[in-house]
N, C-alpha and C positions, 0 to 999 in steps of 0.2 A: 323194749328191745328195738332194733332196727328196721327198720320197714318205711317203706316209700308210702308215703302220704298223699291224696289228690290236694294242690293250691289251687281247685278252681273253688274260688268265692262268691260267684252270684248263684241263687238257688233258681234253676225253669221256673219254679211254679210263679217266682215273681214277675220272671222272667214275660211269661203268659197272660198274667194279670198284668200286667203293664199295656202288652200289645193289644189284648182283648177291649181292652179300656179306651183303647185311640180309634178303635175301627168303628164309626158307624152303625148301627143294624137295621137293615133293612126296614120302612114303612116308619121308622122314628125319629129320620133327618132333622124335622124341625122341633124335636122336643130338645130341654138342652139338661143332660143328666146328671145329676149331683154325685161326683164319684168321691170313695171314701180316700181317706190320708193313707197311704201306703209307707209303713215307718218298717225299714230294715234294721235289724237291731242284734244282729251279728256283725260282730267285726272281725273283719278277717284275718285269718291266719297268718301269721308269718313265723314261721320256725325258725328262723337266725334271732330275731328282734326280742331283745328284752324290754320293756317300759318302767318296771322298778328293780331295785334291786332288794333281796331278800333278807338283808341285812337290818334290822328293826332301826339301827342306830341312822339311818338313811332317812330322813324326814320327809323328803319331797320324789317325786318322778325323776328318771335319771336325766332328763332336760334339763331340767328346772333344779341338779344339784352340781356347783361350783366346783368341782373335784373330777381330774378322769377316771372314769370308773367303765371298765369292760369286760361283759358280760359274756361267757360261752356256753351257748346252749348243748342239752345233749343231742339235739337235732346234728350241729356240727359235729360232736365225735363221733356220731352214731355212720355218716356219711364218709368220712375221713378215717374212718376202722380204728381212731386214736385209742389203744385200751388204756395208757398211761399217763399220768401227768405231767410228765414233759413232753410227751407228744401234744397235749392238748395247749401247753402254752405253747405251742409255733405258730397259735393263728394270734399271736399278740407281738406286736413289735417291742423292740427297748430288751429281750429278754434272751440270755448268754447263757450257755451252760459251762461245766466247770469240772477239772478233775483236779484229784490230789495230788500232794507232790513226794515221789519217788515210790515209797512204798507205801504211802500211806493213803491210797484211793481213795476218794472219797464215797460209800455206799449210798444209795438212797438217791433222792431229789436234791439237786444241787445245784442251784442259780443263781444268777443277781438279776437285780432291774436298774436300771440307769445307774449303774456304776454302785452299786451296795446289792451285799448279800441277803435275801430272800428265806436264810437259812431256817433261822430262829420265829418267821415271818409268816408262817401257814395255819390258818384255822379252819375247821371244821363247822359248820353252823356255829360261827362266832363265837367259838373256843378256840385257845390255841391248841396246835396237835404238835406234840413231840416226836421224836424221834427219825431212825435215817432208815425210811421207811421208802421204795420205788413205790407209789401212792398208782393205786391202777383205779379205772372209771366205770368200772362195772356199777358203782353203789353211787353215781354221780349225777342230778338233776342237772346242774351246770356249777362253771367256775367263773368266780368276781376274781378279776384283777385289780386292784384297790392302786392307783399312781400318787406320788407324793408323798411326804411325809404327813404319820398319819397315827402321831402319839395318839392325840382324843379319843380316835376309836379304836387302841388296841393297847394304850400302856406302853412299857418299852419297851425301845426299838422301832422298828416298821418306820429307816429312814430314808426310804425312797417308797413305801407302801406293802400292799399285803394282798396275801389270796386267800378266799374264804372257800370252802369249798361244802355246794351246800347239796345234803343228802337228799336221798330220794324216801320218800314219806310214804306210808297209805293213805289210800283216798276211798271215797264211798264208788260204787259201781263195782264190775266185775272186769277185770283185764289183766288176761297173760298171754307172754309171748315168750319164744327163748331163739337160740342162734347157736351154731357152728359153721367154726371159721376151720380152714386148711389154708396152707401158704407153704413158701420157700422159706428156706431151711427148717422142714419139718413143726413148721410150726401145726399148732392144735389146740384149740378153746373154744368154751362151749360157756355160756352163760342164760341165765334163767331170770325171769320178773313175773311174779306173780303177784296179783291182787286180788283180795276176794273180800265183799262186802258182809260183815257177819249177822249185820243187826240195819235197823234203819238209821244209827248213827255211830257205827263202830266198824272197823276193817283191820285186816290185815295182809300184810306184804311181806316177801319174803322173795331178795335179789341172793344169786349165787353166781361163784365164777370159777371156772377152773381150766387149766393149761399148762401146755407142757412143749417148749417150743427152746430151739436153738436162735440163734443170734446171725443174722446174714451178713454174711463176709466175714465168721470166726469158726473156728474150728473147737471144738469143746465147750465154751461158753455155751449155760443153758440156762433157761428162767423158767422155774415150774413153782405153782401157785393153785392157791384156792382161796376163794374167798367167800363169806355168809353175811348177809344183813338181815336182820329179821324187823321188820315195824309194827307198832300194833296200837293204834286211836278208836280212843271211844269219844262220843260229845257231839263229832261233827254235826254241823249247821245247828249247836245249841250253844247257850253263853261261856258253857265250862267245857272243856276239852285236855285231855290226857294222852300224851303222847310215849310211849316207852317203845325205844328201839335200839339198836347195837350193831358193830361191823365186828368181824372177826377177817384177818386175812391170816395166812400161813406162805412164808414164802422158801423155797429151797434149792441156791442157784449154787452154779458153779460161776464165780466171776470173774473178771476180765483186768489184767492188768494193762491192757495198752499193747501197743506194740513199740521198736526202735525208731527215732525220728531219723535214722541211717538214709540217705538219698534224697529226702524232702527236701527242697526248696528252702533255702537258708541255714539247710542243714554246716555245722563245723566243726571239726576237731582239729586236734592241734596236727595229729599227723595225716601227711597229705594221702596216702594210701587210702585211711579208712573217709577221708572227708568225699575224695572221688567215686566212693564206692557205689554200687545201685541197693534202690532199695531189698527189703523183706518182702515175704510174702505178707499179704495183706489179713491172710485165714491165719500167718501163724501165730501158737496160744506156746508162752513162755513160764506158764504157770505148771502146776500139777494136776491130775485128772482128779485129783482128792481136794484138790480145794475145793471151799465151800461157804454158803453163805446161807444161813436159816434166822428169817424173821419169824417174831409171833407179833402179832398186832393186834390186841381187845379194847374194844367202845365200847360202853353200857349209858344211858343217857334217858333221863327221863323229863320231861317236860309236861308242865299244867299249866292250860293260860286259862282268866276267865274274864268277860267280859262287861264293865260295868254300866255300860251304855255310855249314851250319848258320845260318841266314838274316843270311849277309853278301854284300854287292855291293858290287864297286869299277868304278867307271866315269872313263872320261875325256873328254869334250868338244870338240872343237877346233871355232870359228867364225870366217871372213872375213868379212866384208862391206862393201858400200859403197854410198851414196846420193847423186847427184847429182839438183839440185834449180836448172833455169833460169826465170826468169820473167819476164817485162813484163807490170805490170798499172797499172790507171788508179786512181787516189785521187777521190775529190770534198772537196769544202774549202766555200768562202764563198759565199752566194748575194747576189746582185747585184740591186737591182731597178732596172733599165735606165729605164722608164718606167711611169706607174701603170698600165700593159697588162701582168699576171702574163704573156704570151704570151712578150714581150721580154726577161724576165728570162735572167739566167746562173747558172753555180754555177763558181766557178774547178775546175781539176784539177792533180792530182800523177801526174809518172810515176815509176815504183815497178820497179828491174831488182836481182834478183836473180841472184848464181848462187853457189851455195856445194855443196860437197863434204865428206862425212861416210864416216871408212872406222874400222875396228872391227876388232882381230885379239882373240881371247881361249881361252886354255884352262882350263879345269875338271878337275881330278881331285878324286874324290870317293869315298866312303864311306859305304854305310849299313847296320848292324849292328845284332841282338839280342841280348840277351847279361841273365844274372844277376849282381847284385854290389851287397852292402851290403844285401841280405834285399829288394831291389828289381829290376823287371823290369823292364826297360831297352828302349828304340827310341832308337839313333843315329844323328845324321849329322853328318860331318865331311868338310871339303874346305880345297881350296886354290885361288886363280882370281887368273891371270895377264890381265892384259889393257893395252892400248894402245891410246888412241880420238883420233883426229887429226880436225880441222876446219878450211876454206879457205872463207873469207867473201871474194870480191875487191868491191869497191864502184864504185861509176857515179857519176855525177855530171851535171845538165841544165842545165849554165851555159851562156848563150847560146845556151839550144835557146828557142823559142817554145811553151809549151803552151797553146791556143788555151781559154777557156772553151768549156762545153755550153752549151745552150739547156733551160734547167731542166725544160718541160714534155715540151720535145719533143726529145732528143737525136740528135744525127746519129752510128749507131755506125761511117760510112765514113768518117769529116772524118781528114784528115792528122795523125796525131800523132807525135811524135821519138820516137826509142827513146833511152833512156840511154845514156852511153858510160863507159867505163872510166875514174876520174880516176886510175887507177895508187896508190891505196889499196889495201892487201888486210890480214884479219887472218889470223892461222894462231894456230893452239890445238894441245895433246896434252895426254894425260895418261897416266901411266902407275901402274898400280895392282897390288898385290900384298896378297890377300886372301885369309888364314885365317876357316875359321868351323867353329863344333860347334852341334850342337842335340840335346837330347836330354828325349826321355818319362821320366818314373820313375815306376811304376807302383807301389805303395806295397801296396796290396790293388783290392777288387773297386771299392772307393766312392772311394779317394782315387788322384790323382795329381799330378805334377809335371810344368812345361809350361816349357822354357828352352834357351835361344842367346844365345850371343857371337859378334863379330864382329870382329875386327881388320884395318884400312886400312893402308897404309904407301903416298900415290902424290906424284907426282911429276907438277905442271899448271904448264906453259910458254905463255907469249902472247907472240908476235910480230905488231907495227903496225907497219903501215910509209904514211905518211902521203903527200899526191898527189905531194909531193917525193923520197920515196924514204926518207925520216931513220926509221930505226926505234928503236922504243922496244919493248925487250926485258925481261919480266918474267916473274920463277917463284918457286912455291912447292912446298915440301912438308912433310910432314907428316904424322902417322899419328892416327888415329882409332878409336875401341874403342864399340862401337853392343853393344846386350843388350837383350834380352824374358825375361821370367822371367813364370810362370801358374801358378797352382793351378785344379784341376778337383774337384770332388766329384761322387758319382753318387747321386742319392737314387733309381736306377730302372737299370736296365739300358740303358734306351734316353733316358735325360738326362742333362742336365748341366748343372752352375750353375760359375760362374769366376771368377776377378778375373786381369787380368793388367797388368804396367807394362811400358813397351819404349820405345825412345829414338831419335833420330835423330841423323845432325849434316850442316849443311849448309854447306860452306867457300867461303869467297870465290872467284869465278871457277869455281863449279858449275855456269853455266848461258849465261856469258856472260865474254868478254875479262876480264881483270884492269885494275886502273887504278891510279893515283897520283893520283885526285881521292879530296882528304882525308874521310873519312867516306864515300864509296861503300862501295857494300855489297860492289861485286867488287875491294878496296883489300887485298894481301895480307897488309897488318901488322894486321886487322883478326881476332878471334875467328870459329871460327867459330856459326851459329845451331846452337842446341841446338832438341831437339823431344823432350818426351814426352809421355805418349798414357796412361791408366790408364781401362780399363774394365771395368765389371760385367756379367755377360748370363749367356746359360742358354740352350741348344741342345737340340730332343726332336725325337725324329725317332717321327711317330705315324701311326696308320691302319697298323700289320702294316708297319713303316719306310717306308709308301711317300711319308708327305709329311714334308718339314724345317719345324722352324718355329724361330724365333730371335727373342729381345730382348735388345738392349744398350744401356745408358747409358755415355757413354764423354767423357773433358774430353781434349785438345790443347792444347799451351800450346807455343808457339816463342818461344825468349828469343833476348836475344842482336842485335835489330833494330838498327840505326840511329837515334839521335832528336836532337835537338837539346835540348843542355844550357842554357837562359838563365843559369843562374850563372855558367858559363863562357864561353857565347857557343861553343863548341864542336859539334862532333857526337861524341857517346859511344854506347855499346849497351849499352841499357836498355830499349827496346822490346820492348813483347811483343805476341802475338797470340794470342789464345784464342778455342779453338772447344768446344763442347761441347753435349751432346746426345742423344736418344734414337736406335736404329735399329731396326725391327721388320722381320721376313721369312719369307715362307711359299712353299716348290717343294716340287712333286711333284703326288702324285694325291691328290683325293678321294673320285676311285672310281674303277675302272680304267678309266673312260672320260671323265673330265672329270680335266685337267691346268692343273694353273694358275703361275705364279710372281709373286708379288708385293712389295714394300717400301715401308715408309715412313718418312721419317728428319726428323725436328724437332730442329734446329739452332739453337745462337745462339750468334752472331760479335761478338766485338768487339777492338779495339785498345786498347795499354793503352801511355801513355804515349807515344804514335805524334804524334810531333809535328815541323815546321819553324820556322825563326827567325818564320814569321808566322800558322800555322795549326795544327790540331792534328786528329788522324785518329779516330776513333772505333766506326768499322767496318769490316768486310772486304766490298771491289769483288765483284761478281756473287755474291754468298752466299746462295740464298733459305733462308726460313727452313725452310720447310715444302715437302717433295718427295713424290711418289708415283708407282708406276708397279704396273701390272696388267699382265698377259696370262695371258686362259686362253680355251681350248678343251675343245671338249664332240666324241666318235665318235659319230654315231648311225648305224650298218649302214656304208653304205660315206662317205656324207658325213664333214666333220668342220669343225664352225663356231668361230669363236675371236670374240674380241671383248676391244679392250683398249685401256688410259686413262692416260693421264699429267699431272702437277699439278703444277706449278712455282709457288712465290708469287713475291711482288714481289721483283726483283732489285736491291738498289742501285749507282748508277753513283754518285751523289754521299757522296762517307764523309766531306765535312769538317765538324769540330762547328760548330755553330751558324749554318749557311747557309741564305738565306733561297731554299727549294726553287722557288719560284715565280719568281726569276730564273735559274733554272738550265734550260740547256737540255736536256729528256728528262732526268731527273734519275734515273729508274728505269726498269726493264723492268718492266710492268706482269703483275701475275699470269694463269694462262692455266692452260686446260683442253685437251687435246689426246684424240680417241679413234679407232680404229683397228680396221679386222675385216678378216676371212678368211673364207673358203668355199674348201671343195677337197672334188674328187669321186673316189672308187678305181676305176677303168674294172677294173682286173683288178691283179695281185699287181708288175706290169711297168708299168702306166700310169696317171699318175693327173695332173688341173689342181688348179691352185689360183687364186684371183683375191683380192688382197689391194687393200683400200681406203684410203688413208690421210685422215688429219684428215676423218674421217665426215660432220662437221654442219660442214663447208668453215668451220671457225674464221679469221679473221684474229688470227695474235696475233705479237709480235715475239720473233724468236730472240736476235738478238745485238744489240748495240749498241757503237759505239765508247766509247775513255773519254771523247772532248770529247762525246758526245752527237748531234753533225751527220751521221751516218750509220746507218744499221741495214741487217739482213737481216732479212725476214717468215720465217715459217716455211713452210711449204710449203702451196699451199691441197691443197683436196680434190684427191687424185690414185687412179691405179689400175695394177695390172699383173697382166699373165695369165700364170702359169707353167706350163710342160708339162713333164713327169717321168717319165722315162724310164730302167726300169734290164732290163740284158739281159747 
């Protein structure tokens, strides 16, 4: 749990023996005294700093591996009050969030990184995790940000890279702590960590979470939640080790349709009345008080590794899981102007029913060894991963329901609205996958190295439609895929490194979404799949005595293989490409053992190449700013400990088609924004300590998301606050 830690790292007693050692003693001047070696053999703490990543398929120290790879500890969410996974990726540059378009909001986690979606892109301890799931951090050690395309270590997809998100374990020792937060708008959560040692080589742990909290700056919007982890290992510090553990969340919101982009800045409609008009209020909720949104979320997950010596480990994996995901939420659409009284105005709505079913079986056996061979020192890993991932999308339908318009200004959230009903549509999807992989270091000498993984697919993805009539249309493919990263490293220092590396993706039709027989869709199975590679330059030093990372990379993306429309032939072919490319800078850890910071920033430029339809033609990539930034750092002074921290998004574009005149477009862009953020927390004693986190400091108005037609947005959240209390015993 949360609790302010001391960073002071030298110990007195050394402290003493040091000094004691220099001084003379009286009447012994001229003897000359043999003192003994004094070896410090703790290394200091740094709570930002990772030095590996926890991902086995990682070979070497995150120095010394070719790839940007960013680490967030829970030292940073635990400081920063992040309880969610999109709160915790804002300390990572490159990374956009995203909403659906009209009625069709998008639930759950929903991002891209440099210009591709992130969607289909989430693992869990190196599983992928399904489902549209708000993914909270209660049950969270830290989050890898994986940059790049990054087939080898994930299969398809992942073609700008992936997040691993990796659980928190039992360990031997005894430690628990738990916390309750308060805050604006009624927020309330309370979470638990417990560990307790059972045996001299066996523990168990057991996180929980639960909350019940409104949404700042919305009026009826709520997110209420609980969540359980339970872990349990036996073996510790022996060759064999068994690990059985599981998350359960439950989540039950009322959600958020957005509000009118009415008065925004780039705001247009055709008639001049409503284009003049001023904004909504920013709390009001255009949805019903009965909407609703209830996740089930179950992990079950067992793991045995045993160790064969001379440093090899074989391990094996096993994970169920499944997510159910119901909803009714309200759309907004067209505003009306009833009469020249703005009062009388409407805005139509959409009802929007969701319920779809995500379940996941997969095993892992795996491999990781060191070994000599070929005048090279070698770190490998090699595996094998089984898995089967099924999906049940059943579909609604509101013919012959009445959905009444809102009253633009002033919304009634109790007025009678239908719930969808079932038109006996559903889709169902699987896929079955059988996946070889190796990765291996070759250490060449002290200054050179070698940094490389293959990957080989062989799966098997089925869709079944079965339309309101019942007539289905049944489609599969498969196919096998072969994804590689190859790196060189140099070391002009013990403690850096400079790299180049190439790595590839591939992403096949019906990776994210039903298969079709509309000619030139992109999920059409007679179609190639999108190829992705990724080649960057960068350099990793880890300085100040290793306690701080710092990182630069220049790196190009290019995804071939798109969809475009051919004029010669009148045709759709795949010739399209998409290129991203760009700087990324990054600095964690300490600058002194009392001031901790993590920072990045990544300057990006997207564009489309050859992205065209029979009447328009595309030229850049949706929600891509160019230029990202994010800070947090914190300063210890005695038992306080203040943070303070900034994030900078430039302008997001909604409108990518060439030569549009922006000024009839409606909200054409998400306009650029400055976001800042502080802490304060007090140590009462080693067991108790508050914290009070501020967010958006100077009460910014700025827009987070926006549809793709433009007619709706989400604000970002104004000025808020919340009090945490920390307690470990």
């Amino acid at each position: 749990m949360a609790h302010i830690r001391s960073r002071k790292h030298s110990k007195p007693v050394h402290l003493l023996a040091l000094l004691a050692a220099s001084v003379p003693v009286a009447g012994l001047a001229q003897q000359t005294p043999t003192l003994p070696t004094v070896t410090v053999k703790e290394a200091p703490e740094v709570p930002f700093k990772a030095d590996k990543s926890a991902n086995d398929k990682f070979t070497a120290p995150l120095v010394d591996t070719p790839k940007t790879i960013q680490i967030i500890k829970k030292d940073v969410l635990e400081e920063q009050g992040a309880v969610t996974l999109m709160e915790a990726l804002r300390n990572t540059p490159g990374i956009t969030m995203q909403m659906g378009e009209n009625g069709n909001t998008s639930a759950g986690d929903t991002f891209q990184l440099r210009g591709f979606s992130l969607q289909q892109n989430t693992f869990v301890d190196g599983i992928r995790d399904l489902g549209s799931v708000t993914r909270d951090t209660f049950n969270l050690e830290q989050v890898e940000i994986v940059k790049g395309a990054a087939g080898a270590e994930t299969g398809r997809g992942a073609a700008s890279g992936f997040l691993n998100l990796i659980s928190k374990q039992a360990h031997l020792g005894d430690e628990s702590s738990a916390s309750g937060t308060i805050g604006t708008a009624s927020r309330k959560r309370a979470t638990v960590d417990l560990n307790k040692q059972l045996g001299e080589t066996s523990a168990f742990r057991l996180n929980a979470m639960v909350q019940d909290s409104g949404v700042d700056g919305r009026d009826y919007v709520e997110n209420t939640g609980q969540g359980l982890a339970l872990s349990y290992v036996t073996g510790l510090n022996t060759p064999t080790r068994i690990h059985l553990y599981s998350q359960h969340v439950r989540q039950k919101n009322v959600p958020d349709g957005g509000i009118p982009s009415i008065g925004f800045e780039g705001f247009y409609n055709a008639s001049a009345a409503i284009r003049g008009a001023a904004k909504v209020n920013r709390e009001n909720y255009y949805g019903s008080v009965n909407d609703r949104e209830k996740i089930e979320a179950d992990m079950f997950t067992a793991k045995v590794e045993h160790d064969l010596g001379q440093g090899t480990t074989v391990r094996n994996v096993t994970r169920v899981g499944q997510n159910h995901n119901e909803r009714v939420l309200t759309g907004i659409n067209a505003i009306t102007a009833v009469t020249a009284d703005p009062a009388t105005w409407t805005i139509s709505r959409s009802r929007q029913r969701v319920d779809r079913e995500n379940t996941i079986v997969a095993n892992q056996t795996s491999m990781n060894t060191e070994f000599s061979a070929g005048g090279m020192q070698h770190s490998l890993a090699a595996g094998v991963e089984l898995m089967r991932e099924t999906y049940k999308d059943i579909s609604f339908a509101t013919t012959g329901l009445t959905i009444t318009p809102a009253n633009l200004y002033n919304p009634d959230p109790y007025q009678a609205l239908p719930i969808p009903f079932a038109s006996g549509a559903q889709n169902l999807r699987s896929v079955s996958t059988l996946g070889l992989y190796v990765f291996d270091t070759a250490k060449l000498n002290d200054r050179w190295s070698l940094n490389g993984g293959v990957r080989v697919d062989r799966y098997k993805l089925r869709t079944r439609t079965f339309d309101t009539a019942g007539a289905l249309t049944d489609l599969d493919d498969s196919r096998s895929l072969v994804s590689w990263s190859f790196g060189g490293v140099y070391k002009p220092a013990e403690n850096g490194s400079v790299y180049a590396s190439y790595a590839n993706s591939s992403t096949p039709p019906g990776t994210d979404a039903q298969l079709s027989t509309a000619a030139g869709n992109i999920n059409n199975p007679a179609l190639d799949p999108q190829k992705t590679q990724t080649v960057e330059l960068g350099t990793k030093w880890e300085l100040l005595n290793k306690r701080l990372n710092v990182a630069a990379a220049v790196f190009r993306t290019v995804n071939d293989n798109q969809t475009s429309y051919d004029y010669i032939s009148n045709t759709t072919q795949q010739f399209g490409k998409t290129q991203v490319q760009g700087i990324e800078l990054s600095a964690v850890g300490q600058i002194t053992n009392f001031w901790q910071i993590t920072a990045g920033l990544a300057k990006t430029s997207t564009k489309q190449i050859d992205q065209r339809s029979a009447t328009t033609t595309t030229d850049s990539v949706r929600w891509s700013p160019d230029l990202t930034f994010t800070l947090w750092n914190s300063y210890q002074l005695d038992k306080w400990t203040l943070g303070l921290g900034a994030r900078y998004t430039s302008e997001q574009k909604r409108v990518i088609t060439a030569g549009t005149n922006l000024s009839t477009q409606n909200v054409p862009n998400i306009p650029s924004s400055w976001v800042a953020d502080a802490m304060v927390a007090y140590q009462f004693s080693d067991k108790v300590s508050v914290r009070l986190n501020v967010y958006n400091l100077f009460d910014k108005e700025y827009l987070s998301v926006l549809n793709n037609g433009g007619s709706r947005l989400a604000l970002g959240a104004p000025r808020s606050a919340a009090l945490t209390a920390n307690f470990k015993f």
